[in-house]
Each structure stands twice: as structure tokens, then as C-alpha cells.
N, C-alpha and C positions, 0 to 999 in steps of 0.2 A: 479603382472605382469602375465599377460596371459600367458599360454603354447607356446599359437604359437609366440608370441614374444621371449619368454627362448629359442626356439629351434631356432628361427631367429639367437639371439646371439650367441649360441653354436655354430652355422656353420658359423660366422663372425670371432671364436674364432679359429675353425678349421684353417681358410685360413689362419688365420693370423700367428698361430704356422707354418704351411706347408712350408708359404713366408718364415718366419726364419730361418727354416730349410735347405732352399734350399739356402737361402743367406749364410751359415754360411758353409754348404758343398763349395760352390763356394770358399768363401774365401780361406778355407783350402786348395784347389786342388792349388792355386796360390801361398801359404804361406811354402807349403809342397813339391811342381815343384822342385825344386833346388836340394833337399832329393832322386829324383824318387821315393817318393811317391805317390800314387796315391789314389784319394779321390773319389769316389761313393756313390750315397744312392737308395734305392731302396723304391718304392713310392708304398706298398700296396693295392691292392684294398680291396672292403668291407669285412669284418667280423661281424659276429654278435653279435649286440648290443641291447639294449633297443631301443635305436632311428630309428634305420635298420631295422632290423629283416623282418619286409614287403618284404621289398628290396629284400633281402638276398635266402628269399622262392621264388622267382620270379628267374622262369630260366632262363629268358630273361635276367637279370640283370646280374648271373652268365655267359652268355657266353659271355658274353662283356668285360670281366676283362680286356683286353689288345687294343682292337679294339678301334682305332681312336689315339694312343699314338703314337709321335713323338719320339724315343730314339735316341737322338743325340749319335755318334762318332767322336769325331774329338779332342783326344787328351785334351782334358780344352783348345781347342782356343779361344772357344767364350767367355769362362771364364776370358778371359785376357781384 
């Protein structure tokens, strides 16, 4: 398998952890409501990697960590 196919996968493999992750916090804020508990995750941006590193030495990349992020508030409504 070519590199740039393995790294195609890798970042197929990413989203797809990321989905579950974010599906499984949802869950939890719904399964845990009744408790008031409250359920968050916080979605880091880059660190460096073997894969990044590029990225990472690019300023431009660093000042972006937050820029363009929707951070919903609204209680886990939408959750429901």
C-alpha cells in the first residue's frame, strides 16, 4: 500500500473515532440528565505528530486553533 493511501486511511480512521466519540458524549449527557450530570468533551486541535509536524511549524495553522468553531450552549437540547 502506498503512503498516501495509509495516510488517506488514517484520516478516515480519525473521523471515524472523532464520530464515536462525539456520539457516545451525546449519549451520555441524555443517559446522565436525570443525575444533573453533565456531560462535555473538548475537541483539541493539532499537536505534533509525525503526520502534522508541517502543519504545526506553520503559524498560520497555529492561529487558527478556534477560528470557524461553532460552540453550542443550549443545555444538551439539541442532544435530545
Amino acid at each position: 500500500m502506498a503512503a498516501r493511501e495509509l495516510e488517506k486511511l488514517n484520516s478516515v480512521k480519525a473521523e471515524i473515532e472523532a464520530a464515536g466519540l462525539l456520539g457516545l458524549m451525546r449519549e451520555l449527557t441524555l443517559e446522565l440528565a436525570d443525575q444533573a450530570v453533565t456531560v462535555n468533551g473538548v475537541s483539541p486541535g493539532h499537536f505534533a505528530i509525525e503526520m502534522n509536524t508541517a502543519l504545526i511549524e506553520d503559524p498560520l495553522v497555529n492561529a487558527r486553533f478556534i477560528t470557524g468553531a461553532d460552540i453550542l450552549i443550549d443545555g444538551g437540547w439539541t442532544a435530545r
